[in-house]
C-alpha positions as CSV (number, residue, x, y, z in Angstrom):
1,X,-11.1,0.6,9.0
2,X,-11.3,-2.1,6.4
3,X,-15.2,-2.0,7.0
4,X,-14.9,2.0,5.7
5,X,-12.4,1.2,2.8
6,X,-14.7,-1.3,1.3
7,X,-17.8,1.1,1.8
8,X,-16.2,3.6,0.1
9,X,-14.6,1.3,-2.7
10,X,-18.3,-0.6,-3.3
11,X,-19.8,3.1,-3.9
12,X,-17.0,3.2,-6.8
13,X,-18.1,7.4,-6.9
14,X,-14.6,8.1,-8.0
15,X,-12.4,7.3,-10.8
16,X,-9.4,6.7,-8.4
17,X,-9.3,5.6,-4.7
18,X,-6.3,6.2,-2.4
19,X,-5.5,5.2,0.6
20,X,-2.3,6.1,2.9
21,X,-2.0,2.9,5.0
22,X,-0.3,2.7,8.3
23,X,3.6,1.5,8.6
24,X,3.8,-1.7,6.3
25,X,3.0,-4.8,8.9
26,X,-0.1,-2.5,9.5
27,X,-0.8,-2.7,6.0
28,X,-0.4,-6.0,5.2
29,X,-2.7,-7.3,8.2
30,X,-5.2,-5.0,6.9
31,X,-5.3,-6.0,3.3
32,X,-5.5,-9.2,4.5
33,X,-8.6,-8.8,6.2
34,X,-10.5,-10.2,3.5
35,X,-9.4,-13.9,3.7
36,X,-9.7,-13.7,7.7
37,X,-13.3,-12.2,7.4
38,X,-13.7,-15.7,4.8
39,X,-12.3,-18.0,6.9
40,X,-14.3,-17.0,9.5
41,X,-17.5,-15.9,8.0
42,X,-17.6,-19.6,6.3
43,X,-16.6,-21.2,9.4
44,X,-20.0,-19.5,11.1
45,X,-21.9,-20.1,8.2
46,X,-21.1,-24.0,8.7
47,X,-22.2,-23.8,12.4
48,X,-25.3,-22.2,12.0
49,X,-26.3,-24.5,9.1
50,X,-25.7,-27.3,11.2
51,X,-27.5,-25.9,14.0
52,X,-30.5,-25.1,11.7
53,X,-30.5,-28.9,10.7
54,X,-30.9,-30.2,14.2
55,X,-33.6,-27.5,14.9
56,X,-35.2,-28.7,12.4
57,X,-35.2,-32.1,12.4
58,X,-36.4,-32.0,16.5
59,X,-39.2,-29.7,14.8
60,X,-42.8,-30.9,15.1
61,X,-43.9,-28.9,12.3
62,X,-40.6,-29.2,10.1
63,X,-41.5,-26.1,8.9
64,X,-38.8,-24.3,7.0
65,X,-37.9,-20.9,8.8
66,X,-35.7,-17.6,7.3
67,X,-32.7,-17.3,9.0
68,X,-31.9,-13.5,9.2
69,X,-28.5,-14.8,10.9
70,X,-27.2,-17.1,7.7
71,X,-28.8,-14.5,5.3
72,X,-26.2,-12.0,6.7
73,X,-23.4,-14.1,6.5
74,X,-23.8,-15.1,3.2
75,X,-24.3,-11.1,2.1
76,X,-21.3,-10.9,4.1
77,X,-19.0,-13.4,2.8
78,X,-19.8,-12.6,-0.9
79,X,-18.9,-8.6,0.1
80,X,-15.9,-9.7,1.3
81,X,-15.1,-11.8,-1.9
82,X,-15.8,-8.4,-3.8
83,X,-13.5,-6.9,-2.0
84,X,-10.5,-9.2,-2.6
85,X,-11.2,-9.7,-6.1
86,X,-10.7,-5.8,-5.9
87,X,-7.8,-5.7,-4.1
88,X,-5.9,-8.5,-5.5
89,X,-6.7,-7.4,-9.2
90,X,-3.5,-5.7,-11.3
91,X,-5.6,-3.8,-13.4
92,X,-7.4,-2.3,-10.8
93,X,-5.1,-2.2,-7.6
94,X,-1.4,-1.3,-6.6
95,X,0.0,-0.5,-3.8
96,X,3.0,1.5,-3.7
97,X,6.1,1.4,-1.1
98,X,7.8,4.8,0.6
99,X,11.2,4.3,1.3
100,X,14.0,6.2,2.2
101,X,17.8,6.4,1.8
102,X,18.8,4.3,4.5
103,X,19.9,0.8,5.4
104,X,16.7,-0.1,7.7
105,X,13.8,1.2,5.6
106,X,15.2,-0.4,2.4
107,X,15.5,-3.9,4.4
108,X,11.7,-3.8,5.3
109,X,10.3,-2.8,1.9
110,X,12.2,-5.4,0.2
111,X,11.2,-8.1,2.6
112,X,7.5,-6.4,2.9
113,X,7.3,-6.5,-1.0
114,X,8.5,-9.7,-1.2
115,X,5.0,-10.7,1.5
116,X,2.4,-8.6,-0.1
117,X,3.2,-10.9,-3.7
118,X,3.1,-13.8,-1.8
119,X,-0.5,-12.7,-0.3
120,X,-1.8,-12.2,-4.0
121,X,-1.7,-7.6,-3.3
122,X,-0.3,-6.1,-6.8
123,X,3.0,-4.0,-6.1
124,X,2.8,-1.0,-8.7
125,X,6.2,-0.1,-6.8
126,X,8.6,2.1,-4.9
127,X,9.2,5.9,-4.0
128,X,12.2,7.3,-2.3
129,X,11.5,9.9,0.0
130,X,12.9,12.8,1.4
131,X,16.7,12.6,-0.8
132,X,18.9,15.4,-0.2
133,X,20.0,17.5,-2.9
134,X,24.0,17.7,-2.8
135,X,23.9,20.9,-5.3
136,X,22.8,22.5,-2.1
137,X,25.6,21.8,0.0
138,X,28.4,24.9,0.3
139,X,31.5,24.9,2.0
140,X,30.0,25.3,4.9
141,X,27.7,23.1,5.3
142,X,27.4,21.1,8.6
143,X,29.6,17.8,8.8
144,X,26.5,16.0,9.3
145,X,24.7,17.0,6.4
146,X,27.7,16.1,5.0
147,X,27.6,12.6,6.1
148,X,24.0,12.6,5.2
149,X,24.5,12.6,1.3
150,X,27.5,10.8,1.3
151,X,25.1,8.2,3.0
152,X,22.4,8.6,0.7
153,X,24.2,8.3,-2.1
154,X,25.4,4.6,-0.9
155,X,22.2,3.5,-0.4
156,X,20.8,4.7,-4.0
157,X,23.1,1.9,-4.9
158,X,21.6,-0.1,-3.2
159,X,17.9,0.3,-4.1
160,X,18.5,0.6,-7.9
161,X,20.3,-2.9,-7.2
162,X,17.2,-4.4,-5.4
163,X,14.3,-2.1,-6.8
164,X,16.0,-2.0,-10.3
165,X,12.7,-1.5,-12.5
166,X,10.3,-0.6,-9.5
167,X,11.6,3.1,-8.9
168,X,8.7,5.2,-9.3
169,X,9.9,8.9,-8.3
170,X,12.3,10.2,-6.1
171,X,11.5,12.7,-3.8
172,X,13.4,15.2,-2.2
173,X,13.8,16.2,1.3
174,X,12.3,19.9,1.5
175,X,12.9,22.8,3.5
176,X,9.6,22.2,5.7
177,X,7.1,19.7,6.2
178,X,4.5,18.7,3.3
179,X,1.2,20.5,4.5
180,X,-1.2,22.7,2.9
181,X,-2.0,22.7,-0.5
182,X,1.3,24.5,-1.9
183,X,3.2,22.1,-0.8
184,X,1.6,19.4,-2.2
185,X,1.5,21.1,-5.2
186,X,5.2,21.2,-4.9
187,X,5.2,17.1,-4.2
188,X,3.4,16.3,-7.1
189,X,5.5,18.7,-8.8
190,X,8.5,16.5,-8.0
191,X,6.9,13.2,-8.6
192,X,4.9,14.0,-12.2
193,X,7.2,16.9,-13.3
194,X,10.3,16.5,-14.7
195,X,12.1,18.7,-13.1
196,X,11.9,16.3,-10.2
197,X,14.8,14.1,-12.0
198,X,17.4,17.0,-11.6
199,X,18.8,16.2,-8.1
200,X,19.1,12.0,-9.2
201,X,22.4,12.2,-10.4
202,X,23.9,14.4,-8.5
203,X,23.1,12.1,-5.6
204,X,25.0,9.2,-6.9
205,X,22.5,7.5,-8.8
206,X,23.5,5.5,-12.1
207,X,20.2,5.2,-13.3
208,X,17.4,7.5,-15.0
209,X,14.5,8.7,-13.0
210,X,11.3,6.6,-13.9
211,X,7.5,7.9,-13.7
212,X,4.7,5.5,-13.9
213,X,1.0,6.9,-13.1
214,X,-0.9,4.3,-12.1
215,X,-5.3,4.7,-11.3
């Protein structure tokens, strides 16, 4: 998979390249790929030059020979460099955390962010998925739904305390899954527009909706 994101980064055919990564540790591992593929690429590289050496000094001939081998690894290790010059560049990369209302998904995206600036990735920042809107509660609304907001609304505490700055958009839980083009329509609707701010404070949270579009 990182073989295909770099092939498709290096043909730079686009203006802007996204890419919807697996659950965070997924992520990370991947992204990381490029100083593994280094550490081992130059570990080989050492081996086969030191094998070459021998061979040819126990040569009769001495005669210099290409390597197609070393060649390889060398294209290799420089393509992988590209890569994570790319990746860990701020005016080039971000990568951008979903989270929802809840204890457990806010406790991995702050320790996750927290990993992927350690590891040199640019954070560009946070999205809160799938917020219920408490305008559409009515008297008889289900308990649980209920319990739902009164939950969410806790929690928005929580990541304007430990996102404060990072919030990108907040979207809200819809009536039906996002698939097919009118529904992302209505997505991006929620995240560009600014109609998408509406349901914010009526969930509880103290601070305005901020909008940052990053290529």
């Amino acid at each position: 998979m990182f073989e295909n994101m770099i092939d498709l980064m290096f043909k730079n055919e686009y203006d802007v390249y996204v890419f919807d990564t697996a659950p965070t540790a997924n992520a990370r591992r991947l992204l990381g790929m490029s100083k593994v593929y280094a550490l081992w690429v130059n570990k080989m590289m050492k081996s086969r030059d030191e094998a070459k050496t021998l061979r040819e000094l126990l040569s009769f001939t001495k005669k210099k020979e290409a390597d197609p081998l070393m060649e390889y690894l060398v294209s290799f290790r420089d393509r992988m460099e590209h890569a994570r010059v790319l990746l860990t560049d701020p005016a080039l990369t971000a990568f951008y955390f979903v989270t929802l209302a809840e204890a457990l998904p806010i406790a991995v995206v702050t320790r996750f962010i927290q990993w992927f600036k350690d590891f040199g990735i640019p954070v560009g920042g946070v999205f809160v998925n799938m917020l219920i809107d408490p305008a559409s509660l009515g008297p008889d609304s289900a308990d649980f739904v209920k319990n739902r907001v009164a939950m969410q609304k806790e929690h928005m505490q929580t990541i304007w305390r430990e996102f404060d700055g990072a919030v990108r958009a907040i979207v809200p839980l819809f009536e039906k899954e996002v698939r097919g083009l009118p529904m992302l329509q209505r997505l991006c609707d929620a995240i560009f527009a600014g109609d998408g701010a509406k349901a914010i404070p009526a969930a509880g949270a103290s601070k305005p909706r901020e909008i940052e579009a990053r290529t």
